[in-house]
PQR file with spaces between the fields and no chain letter, atoms N, CA, C, O and H, PARSE charges and radii, in Angstrom:
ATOM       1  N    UNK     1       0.844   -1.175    0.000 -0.4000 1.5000
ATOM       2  CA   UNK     1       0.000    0.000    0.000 -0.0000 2.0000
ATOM       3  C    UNK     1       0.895    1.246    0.000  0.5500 1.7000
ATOM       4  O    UNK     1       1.798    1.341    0.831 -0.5500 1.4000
ATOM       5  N    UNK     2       0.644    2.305   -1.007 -0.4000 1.5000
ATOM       6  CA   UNK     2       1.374    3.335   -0.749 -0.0000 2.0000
ATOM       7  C    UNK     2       1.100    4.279    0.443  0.5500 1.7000
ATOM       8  O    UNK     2       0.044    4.351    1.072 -0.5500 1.4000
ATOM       9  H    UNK     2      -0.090    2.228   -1.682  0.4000 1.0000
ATOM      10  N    UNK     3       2.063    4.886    0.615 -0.4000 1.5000
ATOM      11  CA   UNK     3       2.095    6.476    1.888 -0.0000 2.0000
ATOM      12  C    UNK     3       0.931    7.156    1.792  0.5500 1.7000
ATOM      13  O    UNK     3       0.516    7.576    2.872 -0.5500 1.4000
ATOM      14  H    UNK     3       2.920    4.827    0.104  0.4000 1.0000
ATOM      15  N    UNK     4       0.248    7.407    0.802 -0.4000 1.5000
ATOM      16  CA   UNK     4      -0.651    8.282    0.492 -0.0000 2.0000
ATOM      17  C    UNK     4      -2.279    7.297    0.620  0.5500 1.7000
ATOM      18  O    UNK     4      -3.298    7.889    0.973 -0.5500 1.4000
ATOM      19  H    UNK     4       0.586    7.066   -0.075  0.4000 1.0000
ATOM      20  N    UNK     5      -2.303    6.108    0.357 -0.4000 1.5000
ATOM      21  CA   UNK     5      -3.359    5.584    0.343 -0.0000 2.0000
ATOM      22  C    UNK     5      -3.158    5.051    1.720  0.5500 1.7000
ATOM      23  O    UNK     5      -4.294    4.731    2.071 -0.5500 1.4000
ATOM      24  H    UNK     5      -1.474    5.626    0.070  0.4000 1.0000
ATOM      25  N    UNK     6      -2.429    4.811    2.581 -0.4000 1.5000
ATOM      26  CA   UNK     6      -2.348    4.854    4.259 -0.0000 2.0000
ATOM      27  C    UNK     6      -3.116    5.470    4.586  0.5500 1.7000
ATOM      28  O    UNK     6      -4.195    5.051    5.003 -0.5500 1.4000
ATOM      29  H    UNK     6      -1.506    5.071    2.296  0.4000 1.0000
ATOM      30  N    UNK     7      -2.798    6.631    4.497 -0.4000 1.5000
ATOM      31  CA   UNK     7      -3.209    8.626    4.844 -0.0000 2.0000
ATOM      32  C    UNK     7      -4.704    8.511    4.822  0.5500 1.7000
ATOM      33  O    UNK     7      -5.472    8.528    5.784 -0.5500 1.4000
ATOM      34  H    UNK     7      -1.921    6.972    4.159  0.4000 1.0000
ATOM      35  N    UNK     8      -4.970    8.394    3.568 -0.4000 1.5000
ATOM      36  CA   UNK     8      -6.398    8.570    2.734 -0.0000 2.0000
ATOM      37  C    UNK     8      -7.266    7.243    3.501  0.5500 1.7000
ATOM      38  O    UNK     8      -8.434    7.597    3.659 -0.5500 1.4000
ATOM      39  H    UNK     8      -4.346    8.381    2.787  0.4000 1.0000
ATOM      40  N    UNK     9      -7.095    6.236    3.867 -0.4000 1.5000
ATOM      41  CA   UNK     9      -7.630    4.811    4.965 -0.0000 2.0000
ATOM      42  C    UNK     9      -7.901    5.395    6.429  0.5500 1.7000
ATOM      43  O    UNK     9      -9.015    5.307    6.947 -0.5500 1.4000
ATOM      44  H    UNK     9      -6.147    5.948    3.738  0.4000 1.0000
ATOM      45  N    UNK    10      -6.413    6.216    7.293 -0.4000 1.5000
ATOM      46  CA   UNK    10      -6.666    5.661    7.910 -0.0000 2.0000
ATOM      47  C    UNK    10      -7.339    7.241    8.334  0.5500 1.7000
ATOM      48  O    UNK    10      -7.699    7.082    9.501 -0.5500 1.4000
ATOM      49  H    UNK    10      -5.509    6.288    6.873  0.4000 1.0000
ATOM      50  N    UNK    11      -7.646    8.570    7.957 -0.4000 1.5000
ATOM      51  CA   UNK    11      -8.686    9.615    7.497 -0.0000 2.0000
ATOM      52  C    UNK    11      -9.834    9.156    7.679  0.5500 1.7000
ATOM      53  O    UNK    11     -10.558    9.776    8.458 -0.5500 1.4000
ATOM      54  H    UNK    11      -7.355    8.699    7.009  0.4000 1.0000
ATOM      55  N    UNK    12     -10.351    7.946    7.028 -0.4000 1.5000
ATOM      56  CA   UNK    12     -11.800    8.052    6.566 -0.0000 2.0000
ATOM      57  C    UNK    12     -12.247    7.441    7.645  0.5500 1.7000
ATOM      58  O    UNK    12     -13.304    7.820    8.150 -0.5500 1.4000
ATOM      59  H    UNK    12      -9.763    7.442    6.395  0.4000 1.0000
ATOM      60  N    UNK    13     -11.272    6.027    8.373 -0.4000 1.5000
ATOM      61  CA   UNK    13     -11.357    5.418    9.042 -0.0000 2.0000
ATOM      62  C    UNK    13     -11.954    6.106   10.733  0.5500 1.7000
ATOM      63  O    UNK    13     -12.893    5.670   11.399 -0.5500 1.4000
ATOM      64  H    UNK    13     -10.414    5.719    7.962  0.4000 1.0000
ATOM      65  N    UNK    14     -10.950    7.387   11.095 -0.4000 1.5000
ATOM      66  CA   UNK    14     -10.947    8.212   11.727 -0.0000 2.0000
ATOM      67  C    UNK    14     -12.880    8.809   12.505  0.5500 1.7000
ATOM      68  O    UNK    14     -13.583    8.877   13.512 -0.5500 1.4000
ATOM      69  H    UNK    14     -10.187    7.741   10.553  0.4000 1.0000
ATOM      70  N    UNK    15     -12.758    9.168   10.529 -0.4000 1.5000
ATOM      71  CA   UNK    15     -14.155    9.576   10.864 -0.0000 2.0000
ATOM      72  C    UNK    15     -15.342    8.901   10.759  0.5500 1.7000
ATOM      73  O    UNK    15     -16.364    9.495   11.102 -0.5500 1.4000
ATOM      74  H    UNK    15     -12.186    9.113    9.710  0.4000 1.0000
ATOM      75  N    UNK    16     -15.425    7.534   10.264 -0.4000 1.5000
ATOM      76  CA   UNK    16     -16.347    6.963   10.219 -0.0000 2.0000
ATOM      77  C    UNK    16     -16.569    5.870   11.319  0.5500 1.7000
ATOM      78  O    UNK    16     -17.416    6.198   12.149 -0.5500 1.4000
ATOM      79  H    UNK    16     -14.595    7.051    9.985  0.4000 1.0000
ATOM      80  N    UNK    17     -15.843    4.325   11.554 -0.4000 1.5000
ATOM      81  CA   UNK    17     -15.703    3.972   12.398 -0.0000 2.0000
ATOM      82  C    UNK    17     -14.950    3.745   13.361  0.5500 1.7000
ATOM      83  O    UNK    17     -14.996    2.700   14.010 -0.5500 1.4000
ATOM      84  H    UNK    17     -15.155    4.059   10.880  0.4000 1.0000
ATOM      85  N    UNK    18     -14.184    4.662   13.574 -0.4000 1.5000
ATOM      86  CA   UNK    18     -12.781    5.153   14.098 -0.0000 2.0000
ATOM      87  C    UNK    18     -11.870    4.456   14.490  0.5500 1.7000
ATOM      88  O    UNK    18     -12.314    3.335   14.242 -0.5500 1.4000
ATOM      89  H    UNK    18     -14.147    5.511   13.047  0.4000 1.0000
ATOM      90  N    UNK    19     -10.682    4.280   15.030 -0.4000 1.5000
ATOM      91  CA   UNK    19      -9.509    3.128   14.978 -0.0000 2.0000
ATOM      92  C    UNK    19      -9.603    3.326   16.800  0.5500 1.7000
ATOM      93  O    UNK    19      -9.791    4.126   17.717 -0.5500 1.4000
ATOM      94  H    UNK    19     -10.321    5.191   15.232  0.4000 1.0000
ATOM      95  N    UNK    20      -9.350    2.108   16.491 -0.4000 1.5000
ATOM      96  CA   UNK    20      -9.616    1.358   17.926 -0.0000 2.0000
ATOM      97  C    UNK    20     -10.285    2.536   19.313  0.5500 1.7000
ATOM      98  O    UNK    20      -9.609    2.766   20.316 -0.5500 1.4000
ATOM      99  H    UNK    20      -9.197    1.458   15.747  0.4000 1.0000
ATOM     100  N    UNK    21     -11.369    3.014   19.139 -0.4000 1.5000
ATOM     101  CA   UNK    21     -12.095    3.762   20.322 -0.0000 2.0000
ATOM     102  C    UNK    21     -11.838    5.235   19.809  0.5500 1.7000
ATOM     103  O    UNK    21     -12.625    6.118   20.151 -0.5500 1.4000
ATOM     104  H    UNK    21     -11.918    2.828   18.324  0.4000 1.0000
ATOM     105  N    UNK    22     -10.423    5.612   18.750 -0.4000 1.5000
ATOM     106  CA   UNK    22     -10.244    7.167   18.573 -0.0000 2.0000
ATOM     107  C    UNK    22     -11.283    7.290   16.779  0.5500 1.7000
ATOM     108  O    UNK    22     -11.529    6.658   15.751 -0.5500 1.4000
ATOM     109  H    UNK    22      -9.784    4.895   18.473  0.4000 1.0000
ATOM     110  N    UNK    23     -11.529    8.515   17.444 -0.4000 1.5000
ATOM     111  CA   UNK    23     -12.308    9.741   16.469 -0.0000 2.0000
ATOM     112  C    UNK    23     -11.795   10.723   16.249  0.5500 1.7000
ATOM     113  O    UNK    23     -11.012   11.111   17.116 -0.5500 1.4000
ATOM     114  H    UNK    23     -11.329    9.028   18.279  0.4000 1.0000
ATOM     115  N    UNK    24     -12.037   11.865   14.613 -0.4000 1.5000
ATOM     116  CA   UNK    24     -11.743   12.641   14.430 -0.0000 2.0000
ATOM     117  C    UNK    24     -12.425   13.133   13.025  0.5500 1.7000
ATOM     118  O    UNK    24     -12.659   12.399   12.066 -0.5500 1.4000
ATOM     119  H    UNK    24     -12.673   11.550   13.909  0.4000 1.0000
ATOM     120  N    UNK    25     -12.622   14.169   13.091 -0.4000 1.5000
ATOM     121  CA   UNK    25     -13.195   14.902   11.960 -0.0000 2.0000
ATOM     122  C    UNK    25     -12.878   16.165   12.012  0.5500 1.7000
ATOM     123  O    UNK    25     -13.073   17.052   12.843 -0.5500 1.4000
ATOM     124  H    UNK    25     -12.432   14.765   13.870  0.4000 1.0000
ATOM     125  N    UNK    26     -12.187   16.097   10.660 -0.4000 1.5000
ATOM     126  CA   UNK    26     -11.617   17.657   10.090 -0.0000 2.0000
ATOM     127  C    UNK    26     -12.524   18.405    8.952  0.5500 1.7000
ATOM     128  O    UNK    26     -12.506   18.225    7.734 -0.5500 1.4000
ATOM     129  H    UNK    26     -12.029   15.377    9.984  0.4000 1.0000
ATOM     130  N    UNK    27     -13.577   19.585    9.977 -0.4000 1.5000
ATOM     131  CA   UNK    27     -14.463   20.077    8.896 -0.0000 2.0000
ATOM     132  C    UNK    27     -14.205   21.158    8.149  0.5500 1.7000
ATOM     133  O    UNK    27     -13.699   22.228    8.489 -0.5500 1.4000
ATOM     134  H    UNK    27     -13.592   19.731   10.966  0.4000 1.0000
ATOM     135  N    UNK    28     -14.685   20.712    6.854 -0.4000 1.5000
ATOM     136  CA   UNK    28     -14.024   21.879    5.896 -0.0000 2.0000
ATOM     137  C    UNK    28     -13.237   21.370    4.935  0.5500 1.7000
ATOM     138  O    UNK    28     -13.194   21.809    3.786 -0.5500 1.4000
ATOM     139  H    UNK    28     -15.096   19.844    6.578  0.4000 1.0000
ATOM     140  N    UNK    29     -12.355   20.093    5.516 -0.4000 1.5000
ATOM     141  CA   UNK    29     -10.906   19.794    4.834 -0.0000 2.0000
ATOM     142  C    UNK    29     -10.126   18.968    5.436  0.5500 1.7000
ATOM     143  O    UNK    29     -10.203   18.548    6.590 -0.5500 1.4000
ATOM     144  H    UNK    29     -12.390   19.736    6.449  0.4000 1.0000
ATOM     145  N    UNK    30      -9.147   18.676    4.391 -0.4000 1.5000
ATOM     146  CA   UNK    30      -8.690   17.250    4.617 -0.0000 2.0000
ATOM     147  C    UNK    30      -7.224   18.503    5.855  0.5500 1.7000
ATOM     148  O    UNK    30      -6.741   19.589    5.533 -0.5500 1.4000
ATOM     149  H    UNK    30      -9.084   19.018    3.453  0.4000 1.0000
ATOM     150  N    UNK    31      -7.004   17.765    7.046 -0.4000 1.5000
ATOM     151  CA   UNK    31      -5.303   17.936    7.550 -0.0000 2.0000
ATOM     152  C    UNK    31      -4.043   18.288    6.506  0.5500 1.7000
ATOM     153  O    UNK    31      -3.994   17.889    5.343 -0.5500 1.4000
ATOM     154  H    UNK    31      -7.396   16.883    7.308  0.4000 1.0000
ATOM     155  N    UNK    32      -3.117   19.050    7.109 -0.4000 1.5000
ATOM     156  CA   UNK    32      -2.356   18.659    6.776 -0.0000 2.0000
ATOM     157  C    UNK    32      -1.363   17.121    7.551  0.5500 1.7000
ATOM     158  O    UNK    32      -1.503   16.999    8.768 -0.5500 1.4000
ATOM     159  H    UNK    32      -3.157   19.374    8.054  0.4000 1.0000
ATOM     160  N    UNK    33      -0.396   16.012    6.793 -0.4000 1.5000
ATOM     161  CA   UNK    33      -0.509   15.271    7.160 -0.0000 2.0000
ATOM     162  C    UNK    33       1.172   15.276    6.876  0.5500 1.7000
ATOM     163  O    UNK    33       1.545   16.041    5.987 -0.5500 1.4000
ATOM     164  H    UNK    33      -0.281   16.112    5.804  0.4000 1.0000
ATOM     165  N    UNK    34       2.182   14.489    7.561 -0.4000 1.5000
ATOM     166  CA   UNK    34       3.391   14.514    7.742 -0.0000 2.0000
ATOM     167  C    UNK    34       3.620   13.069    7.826  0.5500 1.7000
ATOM     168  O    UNK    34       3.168   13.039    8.971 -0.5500 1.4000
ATOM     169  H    UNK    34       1.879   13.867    8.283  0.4000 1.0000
ATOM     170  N    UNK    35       3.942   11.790    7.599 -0.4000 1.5000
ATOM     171  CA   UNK    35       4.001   10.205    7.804 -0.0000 2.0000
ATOM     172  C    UNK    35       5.451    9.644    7.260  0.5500 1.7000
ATOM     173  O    UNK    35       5.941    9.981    6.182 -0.5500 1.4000
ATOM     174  H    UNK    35       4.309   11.815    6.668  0.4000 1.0000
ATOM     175  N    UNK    36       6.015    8.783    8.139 -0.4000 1.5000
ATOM     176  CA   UNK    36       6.663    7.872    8.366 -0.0000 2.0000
ATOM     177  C    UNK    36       6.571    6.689    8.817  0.5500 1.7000
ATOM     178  O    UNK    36       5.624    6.334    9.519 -0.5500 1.4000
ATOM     179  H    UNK    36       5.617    8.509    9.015  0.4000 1.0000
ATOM     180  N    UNK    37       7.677    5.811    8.426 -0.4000 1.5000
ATOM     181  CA   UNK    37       7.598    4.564    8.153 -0.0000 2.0000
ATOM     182  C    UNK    37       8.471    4.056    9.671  0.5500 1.7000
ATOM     183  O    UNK    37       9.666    4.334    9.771 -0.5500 1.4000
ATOM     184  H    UNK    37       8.446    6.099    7.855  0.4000 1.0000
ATOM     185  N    UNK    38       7.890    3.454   10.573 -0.4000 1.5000
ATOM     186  CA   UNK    38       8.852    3.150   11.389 -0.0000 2.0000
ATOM     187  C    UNK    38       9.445    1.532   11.119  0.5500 1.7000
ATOM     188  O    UNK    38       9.008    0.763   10.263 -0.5500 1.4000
ATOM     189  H    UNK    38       6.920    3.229   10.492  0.4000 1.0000
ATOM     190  N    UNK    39      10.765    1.199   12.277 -0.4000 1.5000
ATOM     191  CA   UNK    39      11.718    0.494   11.900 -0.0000 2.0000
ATOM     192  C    UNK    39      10.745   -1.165   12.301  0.5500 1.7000
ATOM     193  O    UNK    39      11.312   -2.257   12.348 -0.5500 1.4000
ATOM     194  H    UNK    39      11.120    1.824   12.973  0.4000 1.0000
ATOM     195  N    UNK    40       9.836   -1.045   12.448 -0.4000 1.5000
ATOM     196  CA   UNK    40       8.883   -2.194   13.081 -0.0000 2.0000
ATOM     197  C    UNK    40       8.029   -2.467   12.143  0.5500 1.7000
ATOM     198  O    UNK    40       7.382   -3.505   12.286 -0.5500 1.4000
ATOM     199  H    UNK    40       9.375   -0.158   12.410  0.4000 1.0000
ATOM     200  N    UNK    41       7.799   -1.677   11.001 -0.4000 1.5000
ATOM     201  CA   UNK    41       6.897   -2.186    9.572 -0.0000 2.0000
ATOM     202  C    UNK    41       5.761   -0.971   10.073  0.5500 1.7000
ATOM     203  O    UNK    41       4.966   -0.926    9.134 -0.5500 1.4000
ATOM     204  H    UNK    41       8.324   -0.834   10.885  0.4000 1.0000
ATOM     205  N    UNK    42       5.469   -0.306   10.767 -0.4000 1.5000
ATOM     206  CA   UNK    42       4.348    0.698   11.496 -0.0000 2.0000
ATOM     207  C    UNK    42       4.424    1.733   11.094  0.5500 1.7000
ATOM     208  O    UNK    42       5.389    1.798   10.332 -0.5500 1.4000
ATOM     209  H    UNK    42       6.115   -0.343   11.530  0.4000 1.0000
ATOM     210  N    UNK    43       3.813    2.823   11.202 -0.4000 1.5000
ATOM     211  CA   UNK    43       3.737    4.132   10.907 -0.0000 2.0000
ATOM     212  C    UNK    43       3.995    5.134   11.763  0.5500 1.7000
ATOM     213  O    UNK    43       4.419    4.596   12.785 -0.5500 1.4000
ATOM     214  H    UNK    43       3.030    2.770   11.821  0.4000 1.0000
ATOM     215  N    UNK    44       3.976    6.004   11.865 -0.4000 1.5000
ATOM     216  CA   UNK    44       3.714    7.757   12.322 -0.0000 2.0000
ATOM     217  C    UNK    44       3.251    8.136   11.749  0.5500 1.7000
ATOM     218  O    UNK    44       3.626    8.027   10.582 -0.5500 1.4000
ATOM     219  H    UNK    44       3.631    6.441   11.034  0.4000 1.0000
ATOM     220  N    UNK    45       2.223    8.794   11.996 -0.4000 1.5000
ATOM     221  CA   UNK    45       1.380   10.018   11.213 -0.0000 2.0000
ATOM     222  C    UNK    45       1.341   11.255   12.100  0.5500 1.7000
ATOM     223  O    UNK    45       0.962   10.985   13.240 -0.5500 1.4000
ATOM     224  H    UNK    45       1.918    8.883   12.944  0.4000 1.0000
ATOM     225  N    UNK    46       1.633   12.559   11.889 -0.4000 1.5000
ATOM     226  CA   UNK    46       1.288   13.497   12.191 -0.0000 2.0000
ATOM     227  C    UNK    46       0.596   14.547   11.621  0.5500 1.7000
ATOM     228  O    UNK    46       1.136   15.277   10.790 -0.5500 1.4000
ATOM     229  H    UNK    46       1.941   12.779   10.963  0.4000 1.0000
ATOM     230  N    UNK    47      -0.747   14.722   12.050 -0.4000 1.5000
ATOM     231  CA   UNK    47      -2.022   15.376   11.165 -0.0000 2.0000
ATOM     232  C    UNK    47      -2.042   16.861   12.164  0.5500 1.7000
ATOM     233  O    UNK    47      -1.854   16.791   13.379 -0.5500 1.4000
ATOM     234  H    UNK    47      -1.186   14.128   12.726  0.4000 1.0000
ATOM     235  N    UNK    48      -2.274   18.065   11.513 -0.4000 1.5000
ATOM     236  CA   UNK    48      -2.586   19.186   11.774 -0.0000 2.0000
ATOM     237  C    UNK    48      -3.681   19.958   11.367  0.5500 1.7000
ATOM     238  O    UNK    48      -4.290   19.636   10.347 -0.5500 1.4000
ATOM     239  H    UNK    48      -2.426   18.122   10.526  0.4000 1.0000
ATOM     240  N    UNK    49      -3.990   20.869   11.984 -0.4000 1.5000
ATOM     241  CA   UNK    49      -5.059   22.206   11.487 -0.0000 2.0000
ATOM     242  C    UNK    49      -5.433   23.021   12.203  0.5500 1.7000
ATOM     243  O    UNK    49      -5.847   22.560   13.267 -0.5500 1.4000
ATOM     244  H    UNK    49      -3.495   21.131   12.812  0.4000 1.0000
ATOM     245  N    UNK    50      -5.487   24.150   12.100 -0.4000 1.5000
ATOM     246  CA   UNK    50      -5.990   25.289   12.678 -0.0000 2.0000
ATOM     247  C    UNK    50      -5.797   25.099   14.632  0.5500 1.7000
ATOM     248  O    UNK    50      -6.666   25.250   15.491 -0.5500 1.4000
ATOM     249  H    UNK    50      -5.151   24.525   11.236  0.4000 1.0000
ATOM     250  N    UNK    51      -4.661   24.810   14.759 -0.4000 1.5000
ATOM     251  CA   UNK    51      -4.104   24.628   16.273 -0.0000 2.0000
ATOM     252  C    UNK    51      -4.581   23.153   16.726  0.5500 1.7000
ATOM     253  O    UNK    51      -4.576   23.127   17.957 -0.5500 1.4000
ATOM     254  H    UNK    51      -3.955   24.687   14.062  0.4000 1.0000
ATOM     255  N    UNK    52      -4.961   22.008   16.226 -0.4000 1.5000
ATOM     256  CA   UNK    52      -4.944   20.849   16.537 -0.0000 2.0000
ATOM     257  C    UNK    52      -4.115   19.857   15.714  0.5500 1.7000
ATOM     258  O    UNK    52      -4.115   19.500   14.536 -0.5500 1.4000
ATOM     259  H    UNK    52      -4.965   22.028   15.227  0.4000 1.0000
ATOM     260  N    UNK    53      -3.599   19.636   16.517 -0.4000 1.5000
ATOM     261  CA   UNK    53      -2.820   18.305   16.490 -0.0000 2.0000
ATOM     262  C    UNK    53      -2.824   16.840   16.806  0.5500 1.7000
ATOM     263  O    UNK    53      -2.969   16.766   18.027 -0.5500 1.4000
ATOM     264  H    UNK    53      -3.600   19.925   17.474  0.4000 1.0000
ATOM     265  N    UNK    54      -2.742   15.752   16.340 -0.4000 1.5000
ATOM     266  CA   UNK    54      -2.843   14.463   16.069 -0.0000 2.0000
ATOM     267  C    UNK    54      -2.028   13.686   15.607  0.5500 1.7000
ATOM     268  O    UNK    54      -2.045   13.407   14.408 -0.5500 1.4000
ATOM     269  H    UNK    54      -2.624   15.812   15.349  0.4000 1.0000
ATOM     270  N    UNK    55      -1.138   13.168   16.456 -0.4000 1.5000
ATOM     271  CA   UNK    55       0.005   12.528   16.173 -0.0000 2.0000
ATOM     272  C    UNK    55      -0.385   10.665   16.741  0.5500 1.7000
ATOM     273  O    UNK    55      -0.826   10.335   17.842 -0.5500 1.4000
ATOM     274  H    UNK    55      -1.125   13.394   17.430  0.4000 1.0000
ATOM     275  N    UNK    56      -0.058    9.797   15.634 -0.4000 1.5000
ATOM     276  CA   UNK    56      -0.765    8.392   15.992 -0.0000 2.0000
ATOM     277  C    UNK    56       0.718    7.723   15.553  0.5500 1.7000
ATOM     278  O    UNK    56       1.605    8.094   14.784 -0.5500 1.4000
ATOM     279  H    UNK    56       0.300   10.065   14.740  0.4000 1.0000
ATOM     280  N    UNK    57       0.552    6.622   16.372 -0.4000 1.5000
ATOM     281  CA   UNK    57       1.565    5.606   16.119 -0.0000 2.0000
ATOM     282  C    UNK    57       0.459    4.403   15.724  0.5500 1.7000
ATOM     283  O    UNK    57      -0.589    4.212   16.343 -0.5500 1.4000
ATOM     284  H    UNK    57      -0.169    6.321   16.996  0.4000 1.0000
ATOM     285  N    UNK    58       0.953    3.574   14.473 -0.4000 1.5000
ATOM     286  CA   UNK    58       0.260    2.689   13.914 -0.0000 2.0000
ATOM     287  C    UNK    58       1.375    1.532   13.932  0.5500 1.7000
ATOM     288  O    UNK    58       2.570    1.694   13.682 -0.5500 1.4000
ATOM     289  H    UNK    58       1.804    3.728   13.971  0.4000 1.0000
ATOM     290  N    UNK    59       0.348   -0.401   14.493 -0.4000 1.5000
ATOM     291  CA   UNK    59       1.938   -1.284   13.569 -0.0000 2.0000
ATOM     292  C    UNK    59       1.406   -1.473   12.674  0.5500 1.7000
ATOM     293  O    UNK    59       0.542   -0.731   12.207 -0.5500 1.4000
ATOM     294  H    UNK    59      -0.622   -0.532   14.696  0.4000 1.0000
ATOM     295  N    UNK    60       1.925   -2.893   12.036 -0.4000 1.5000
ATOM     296  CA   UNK    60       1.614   -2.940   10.682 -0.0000 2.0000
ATOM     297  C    UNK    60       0.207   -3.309    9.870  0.5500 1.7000
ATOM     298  O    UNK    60      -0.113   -3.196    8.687 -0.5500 1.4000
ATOM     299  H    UNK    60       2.627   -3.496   12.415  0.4000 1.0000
ATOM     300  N    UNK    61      -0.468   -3.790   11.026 -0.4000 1.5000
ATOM     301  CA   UNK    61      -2.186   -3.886   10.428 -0.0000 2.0000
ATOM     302  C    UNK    61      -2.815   -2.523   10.657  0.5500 1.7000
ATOM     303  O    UNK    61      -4.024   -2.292   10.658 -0.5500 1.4000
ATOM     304  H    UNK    61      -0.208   -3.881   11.988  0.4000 1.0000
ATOM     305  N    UNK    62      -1.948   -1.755   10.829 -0.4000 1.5000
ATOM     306  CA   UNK    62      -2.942   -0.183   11.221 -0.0000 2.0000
ATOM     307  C    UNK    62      -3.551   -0.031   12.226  0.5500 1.7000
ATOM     308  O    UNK    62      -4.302    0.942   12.301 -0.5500 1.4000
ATOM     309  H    UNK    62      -0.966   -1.942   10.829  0.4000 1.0000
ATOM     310  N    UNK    63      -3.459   -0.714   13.052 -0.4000 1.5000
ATOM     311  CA   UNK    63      -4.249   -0.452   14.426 -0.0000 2.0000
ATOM     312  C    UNK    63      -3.079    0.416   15.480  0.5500 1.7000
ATOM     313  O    UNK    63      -1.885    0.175   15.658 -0.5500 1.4000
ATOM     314  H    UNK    63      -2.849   -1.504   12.991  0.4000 1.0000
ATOM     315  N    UNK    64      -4.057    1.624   16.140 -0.4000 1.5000
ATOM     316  CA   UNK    64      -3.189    2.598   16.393 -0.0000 2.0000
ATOM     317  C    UNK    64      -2.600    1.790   17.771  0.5500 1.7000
ATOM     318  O    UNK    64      -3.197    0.980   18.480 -0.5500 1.4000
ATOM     319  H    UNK    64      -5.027    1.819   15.995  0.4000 1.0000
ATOM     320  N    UNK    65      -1.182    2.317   17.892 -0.4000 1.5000
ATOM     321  CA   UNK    65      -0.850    1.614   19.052 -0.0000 2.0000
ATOM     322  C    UNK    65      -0.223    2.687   20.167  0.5500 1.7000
ATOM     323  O    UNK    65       0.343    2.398   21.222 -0.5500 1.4000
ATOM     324  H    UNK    65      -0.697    2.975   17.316  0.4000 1.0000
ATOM     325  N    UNK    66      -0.429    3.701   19.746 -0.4000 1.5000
ATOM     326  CA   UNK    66      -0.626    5.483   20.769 -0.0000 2.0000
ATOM     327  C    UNK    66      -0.943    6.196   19.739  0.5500 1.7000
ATOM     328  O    UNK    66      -0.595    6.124   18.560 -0.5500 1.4000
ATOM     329  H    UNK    66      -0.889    3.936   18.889  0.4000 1.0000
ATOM     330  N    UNK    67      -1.875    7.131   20.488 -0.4000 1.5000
ATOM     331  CA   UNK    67      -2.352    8.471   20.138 -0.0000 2.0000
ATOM     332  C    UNK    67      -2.197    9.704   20.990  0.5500 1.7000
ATOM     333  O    UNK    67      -2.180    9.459   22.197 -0.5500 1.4000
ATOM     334  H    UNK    67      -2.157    7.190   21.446  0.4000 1.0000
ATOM     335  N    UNK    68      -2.086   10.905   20.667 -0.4000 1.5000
ATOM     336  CA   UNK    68      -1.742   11.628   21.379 -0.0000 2.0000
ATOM     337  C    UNK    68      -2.454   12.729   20.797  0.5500 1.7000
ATOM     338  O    UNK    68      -2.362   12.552   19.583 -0.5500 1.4000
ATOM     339  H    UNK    68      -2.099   11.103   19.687  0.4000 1.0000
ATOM     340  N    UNK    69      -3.222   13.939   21.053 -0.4000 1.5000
ATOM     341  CA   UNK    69      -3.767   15.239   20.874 -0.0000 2.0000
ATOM     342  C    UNK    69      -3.164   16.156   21.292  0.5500 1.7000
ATOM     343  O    UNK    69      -2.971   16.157   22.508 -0.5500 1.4000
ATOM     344  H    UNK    69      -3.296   14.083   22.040  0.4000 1.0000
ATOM     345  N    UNK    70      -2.653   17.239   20.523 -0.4000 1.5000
ATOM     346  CA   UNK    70      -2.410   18.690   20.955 -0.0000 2.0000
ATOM     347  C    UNK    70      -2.980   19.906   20.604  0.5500 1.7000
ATOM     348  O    UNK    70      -2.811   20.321   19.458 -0.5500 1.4000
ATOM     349  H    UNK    70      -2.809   17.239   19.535  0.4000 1.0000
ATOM     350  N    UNK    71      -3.817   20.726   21.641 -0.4000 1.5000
ATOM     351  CA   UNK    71      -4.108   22.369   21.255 -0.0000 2.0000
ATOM     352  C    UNK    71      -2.951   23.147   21.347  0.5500 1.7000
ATOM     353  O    UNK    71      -1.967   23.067   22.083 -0.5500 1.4000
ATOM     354  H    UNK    71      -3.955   20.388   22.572  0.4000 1.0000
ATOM     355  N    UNK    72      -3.327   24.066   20.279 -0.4000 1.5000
ATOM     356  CA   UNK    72      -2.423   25.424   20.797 -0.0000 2.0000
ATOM     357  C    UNK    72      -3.367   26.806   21.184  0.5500 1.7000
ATOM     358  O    UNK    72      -2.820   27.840   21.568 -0.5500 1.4000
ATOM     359  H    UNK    72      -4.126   24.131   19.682  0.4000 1.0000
């Protein structure tokens, strides 16, 4: 699966039936989105907008394995 179709999964996922207990919906528009590949086959994603922040650690089936929220 590419970087970008990750992104675009685990987005929709977010807002529809959300990954494991977390939710999120960005109205108006898609995040901006920042992702890496960690050394375990897993991800990082770091999603932004308008002073919120959403930084998820994913392994390799996509199930988040920390999440973390930040306001500014």
């Amino acid at each position: 699966m590419k970087p970008k179709d990750v992104v675009v999964e685990i987005l929709k996922k977010l807002q529809d039936e959300g990954l494991d207990g977390l939710y999120a919906w960005f109205i108006g528009g898609w995040p901006h989105v920042v992702m890496r590949e960690r050394h375990d086959g897993g991800y990082e994603i770091l999603m932004w907008r308008e002073g919120v922040k959403l930084r998820l650690k994913l392994d390799k089936e996509l199930k988040v394995v920390d999440a973390t929220v930040y306001y500014e």
